[in-house]
FIZALO-749330 format. One record per atom (N, C-alpha, C, CB): residue in one letter; z, y, x. Coordinates in steps of 0.2 Angstrom, whole numbers, plus 5000, padded with zeros to 4 digits. Glycine has a CB too. Layout:
REM FIZALO-749330
AZYX/...
This chain:
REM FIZALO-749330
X579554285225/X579854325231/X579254325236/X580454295233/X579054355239/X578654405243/X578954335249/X578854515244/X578454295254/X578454275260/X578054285264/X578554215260/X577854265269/X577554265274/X576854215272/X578054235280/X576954175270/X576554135266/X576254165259/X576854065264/X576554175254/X576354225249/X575954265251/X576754255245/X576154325255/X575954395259/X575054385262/X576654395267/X575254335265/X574554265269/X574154275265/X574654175270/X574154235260/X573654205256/X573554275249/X573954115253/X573954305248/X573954355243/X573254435248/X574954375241/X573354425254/X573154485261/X572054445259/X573654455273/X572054365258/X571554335258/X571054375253/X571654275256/X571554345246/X571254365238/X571154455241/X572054355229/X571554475241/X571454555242/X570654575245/X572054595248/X570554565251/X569854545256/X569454545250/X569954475262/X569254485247/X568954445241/X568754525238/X569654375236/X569354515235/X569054575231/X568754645230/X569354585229/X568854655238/X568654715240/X568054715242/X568954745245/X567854665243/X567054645245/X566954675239/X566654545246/X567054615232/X566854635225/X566854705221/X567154605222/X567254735226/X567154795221/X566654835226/X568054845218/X566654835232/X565954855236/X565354855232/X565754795243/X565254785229/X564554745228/X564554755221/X564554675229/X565154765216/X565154785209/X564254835208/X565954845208/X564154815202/X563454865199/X562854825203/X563454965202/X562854815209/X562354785212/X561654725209/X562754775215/X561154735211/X560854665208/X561054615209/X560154655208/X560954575205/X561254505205/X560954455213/X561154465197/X560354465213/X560154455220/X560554465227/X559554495221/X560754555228/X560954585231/X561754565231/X560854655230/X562154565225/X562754525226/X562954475229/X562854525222/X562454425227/X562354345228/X562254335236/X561554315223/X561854385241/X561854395248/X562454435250/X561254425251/X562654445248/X563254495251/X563954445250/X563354575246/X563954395245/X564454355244/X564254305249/X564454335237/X563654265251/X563354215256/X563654225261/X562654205258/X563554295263/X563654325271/X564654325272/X563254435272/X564754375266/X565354395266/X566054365265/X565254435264/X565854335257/X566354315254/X566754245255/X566154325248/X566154205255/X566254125256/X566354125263/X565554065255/X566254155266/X566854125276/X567454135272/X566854205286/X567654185269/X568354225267/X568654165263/X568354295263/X568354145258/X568554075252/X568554005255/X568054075245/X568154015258/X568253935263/X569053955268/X567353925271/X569154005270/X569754015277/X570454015273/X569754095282/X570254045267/X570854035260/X570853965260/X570454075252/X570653935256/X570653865255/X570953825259/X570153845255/X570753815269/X571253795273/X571553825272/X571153795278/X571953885273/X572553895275/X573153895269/X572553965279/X572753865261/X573053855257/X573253785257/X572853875252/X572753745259/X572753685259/X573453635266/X571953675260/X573253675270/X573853665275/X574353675276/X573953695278/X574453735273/X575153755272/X575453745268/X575353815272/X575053715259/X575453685257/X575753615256/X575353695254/X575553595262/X575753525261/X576453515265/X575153465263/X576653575268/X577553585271/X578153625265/X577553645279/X577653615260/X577953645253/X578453585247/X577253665249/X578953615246/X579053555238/X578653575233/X579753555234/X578553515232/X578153535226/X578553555220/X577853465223/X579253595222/X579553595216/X579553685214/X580453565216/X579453695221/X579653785224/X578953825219/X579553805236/X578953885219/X578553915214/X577953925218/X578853965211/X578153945224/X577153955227/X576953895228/X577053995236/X577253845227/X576853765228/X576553755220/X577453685230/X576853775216/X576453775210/X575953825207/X576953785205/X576053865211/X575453935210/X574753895214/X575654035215/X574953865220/X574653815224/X574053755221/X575353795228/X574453735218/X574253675213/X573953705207/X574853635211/X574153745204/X573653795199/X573153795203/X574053865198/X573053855207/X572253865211/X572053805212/X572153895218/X571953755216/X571753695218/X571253655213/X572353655221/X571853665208/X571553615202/X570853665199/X572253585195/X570853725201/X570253765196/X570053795202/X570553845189/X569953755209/X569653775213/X568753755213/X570053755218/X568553735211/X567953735209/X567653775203/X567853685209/X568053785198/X567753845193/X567853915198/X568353855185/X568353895201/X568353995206/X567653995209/X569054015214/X567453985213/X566953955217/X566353975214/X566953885218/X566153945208/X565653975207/X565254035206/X565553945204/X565554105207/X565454165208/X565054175214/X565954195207/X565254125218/X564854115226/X564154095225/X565254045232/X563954065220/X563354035219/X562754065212/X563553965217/X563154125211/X562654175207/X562754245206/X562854155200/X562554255207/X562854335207/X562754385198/X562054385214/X562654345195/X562854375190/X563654375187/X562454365185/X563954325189/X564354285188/X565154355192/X564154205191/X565654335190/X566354385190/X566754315194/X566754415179/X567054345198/X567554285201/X568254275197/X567754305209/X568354305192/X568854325187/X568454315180/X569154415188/X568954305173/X568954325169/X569054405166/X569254295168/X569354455169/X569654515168/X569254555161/X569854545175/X568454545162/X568154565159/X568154545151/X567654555161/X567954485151/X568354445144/X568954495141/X568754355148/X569454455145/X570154485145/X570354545142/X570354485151/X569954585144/X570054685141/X569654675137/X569754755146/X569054655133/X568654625128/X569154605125/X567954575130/X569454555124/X569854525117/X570754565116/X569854425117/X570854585123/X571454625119/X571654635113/X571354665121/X571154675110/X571454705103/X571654655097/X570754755099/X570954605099/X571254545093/X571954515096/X570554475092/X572054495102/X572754465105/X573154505103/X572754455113/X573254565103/X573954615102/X573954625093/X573854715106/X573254605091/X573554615083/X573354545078/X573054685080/X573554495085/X573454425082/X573954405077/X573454365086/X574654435075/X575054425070/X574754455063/X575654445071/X574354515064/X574054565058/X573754515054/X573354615060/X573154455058/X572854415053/X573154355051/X572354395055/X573654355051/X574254305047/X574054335039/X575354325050/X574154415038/X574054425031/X573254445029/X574454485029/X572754415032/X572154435029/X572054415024/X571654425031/X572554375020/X572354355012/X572054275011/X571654415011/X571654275016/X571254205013/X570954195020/X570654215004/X570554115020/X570554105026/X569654155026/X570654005028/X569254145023/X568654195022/X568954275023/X568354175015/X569454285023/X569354375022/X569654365033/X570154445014/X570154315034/X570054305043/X569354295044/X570554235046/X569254265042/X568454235046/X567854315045/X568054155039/X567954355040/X567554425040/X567654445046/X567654485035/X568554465046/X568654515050/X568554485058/X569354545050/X568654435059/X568454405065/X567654415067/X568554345064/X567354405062/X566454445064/X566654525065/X565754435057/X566854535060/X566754635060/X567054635070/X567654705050/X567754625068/X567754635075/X567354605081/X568154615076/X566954555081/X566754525088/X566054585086/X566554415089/X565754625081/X565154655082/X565554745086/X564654665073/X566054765083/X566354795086/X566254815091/X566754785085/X566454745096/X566954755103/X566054725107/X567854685104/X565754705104/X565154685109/X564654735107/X564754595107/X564854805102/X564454895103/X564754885108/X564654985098/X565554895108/X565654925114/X565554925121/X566054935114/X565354855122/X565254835127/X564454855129/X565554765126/X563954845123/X563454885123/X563154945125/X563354895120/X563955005125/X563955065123/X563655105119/X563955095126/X563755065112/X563255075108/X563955105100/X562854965107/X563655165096/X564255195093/X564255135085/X564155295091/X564955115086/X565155035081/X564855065074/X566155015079/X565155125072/X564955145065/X564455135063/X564955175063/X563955195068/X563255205066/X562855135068/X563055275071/X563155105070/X562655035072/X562654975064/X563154985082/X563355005062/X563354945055/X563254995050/X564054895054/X563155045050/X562855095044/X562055055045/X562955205046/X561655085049/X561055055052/X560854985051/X561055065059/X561254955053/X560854875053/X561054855046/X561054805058/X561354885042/X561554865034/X560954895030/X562454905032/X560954945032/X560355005029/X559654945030/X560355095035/X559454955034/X558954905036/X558754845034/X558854885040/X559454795033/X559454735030/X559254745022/X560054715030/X559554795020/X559354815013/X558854835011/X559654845011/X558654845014/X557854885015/X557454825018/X557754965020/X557554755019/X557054715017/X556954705024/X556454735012/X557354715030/X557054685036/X556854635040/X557254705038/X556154615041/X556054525041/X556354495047/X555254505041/X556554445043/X557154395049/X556754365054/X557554315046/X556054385056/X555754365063/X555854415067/X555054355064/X556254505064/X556454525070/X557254535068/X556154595073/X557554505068/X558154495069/X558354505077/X558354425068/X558154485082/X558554485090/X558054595092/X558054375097/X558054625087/X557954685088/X558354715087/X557554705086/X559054695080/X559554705078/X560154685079/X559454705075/X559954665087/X560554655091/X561154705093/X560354625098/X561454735095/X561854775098/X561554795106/X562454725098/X561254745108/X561054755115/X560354765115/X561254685120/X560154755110/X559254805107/X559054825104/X558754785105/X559854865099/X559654935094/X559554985097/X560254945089/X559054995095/X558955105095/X558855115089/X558055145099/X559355165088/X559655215082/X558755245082/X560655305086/X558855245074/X558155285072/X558355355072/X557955265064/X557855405071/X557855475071/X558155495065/X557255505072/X558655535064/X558655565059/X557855595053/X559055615063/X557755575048/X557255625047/X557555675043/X556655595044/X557155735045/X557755815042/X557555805035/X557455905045/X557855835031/X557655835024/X557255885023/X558155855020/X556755865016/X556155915016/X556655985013/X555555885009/X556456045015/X556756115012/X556556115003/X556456185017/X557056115002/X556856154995/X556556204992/X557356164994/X555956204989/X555756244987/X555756314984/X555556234987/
């Protein structure tokens, strides 16, 4: 239920985030000053007024437990303040493994515990194209093709997802 206190401390997080989506894309340098200046006065004034106000709280009521939740992972939040590559959230993660979480009963029937363990790779190369923006298919038609064709394992980290360039088509010779 929506209080005066909820309302408070939910008006904080909001602030928080609107810096961050300002600073979203940014270099991590540029994020990292803009968070010094902007964000940490706002997360320090959070913190008092969480810290304060919950201690006229029972510990039994539900914003005192949302209360106690933050506090205790109050130092994992925090450290987004101290890097700028860093997400003050998970949410990224989060939309990244979706597909396996909604089709985590699927792999109940994979058969055997090796045909789970494939699909669990096929999928994590999948979801880390996409995250690449890199097209899944053509990327494992390609690095399969290549493997097979003898490609030496000192360049391996070329055949990353995040260091593949698709080769050129070569056209077919015309028929004479």
């Amino acid at each position: 239920q929506p209080t005066e206190l909820s309302t408070t401390a939910m008006a904080g997080i909001q602030a928080i985030y609107r810096i961050e989506e300002e600073i979203r894309g940014l270099p991590p340098a540029e994020r990292l000053a803009a968070r010094r200046t902007r964000t940490r006065p706002l997360v320090r004034a959070l913190r008092r007024q969480l810290m304060r106000q919950a201690n006229g709280l029972s510990r039994h009521a539900d914003i005192a437990k949302a209360f106690a939740y933050g506090a205790k992972r109050w130092r994992a939040f925090n450290r987004f303040l101290y890097d700028g590559q860093l997400e003050p959230d998970n949410l990224i993660a989060e939309r990244a493994i979706r597909g396996f979480t909604v089709g985590r009963r699927n792999w109940l029937f994979s058969g055997s515990f090796a045909a789970a363990e494939r699909s669990a790779v096929v999928l994590s190369i999948i979801e880390t194209c996409k995250l690449c923006g890199v097209d899944a298919e053509a990327y494992m038609a390609d690095v399969t093709e290549r493997i097979q064709n003898d490609w030496p394992a000192s360049r391996w980290d070329e055949l990353m997802p995040w260091n593949w360039v698709r080769r050129q088509e070569m056209p077919l010779p015309l028929a004479a």
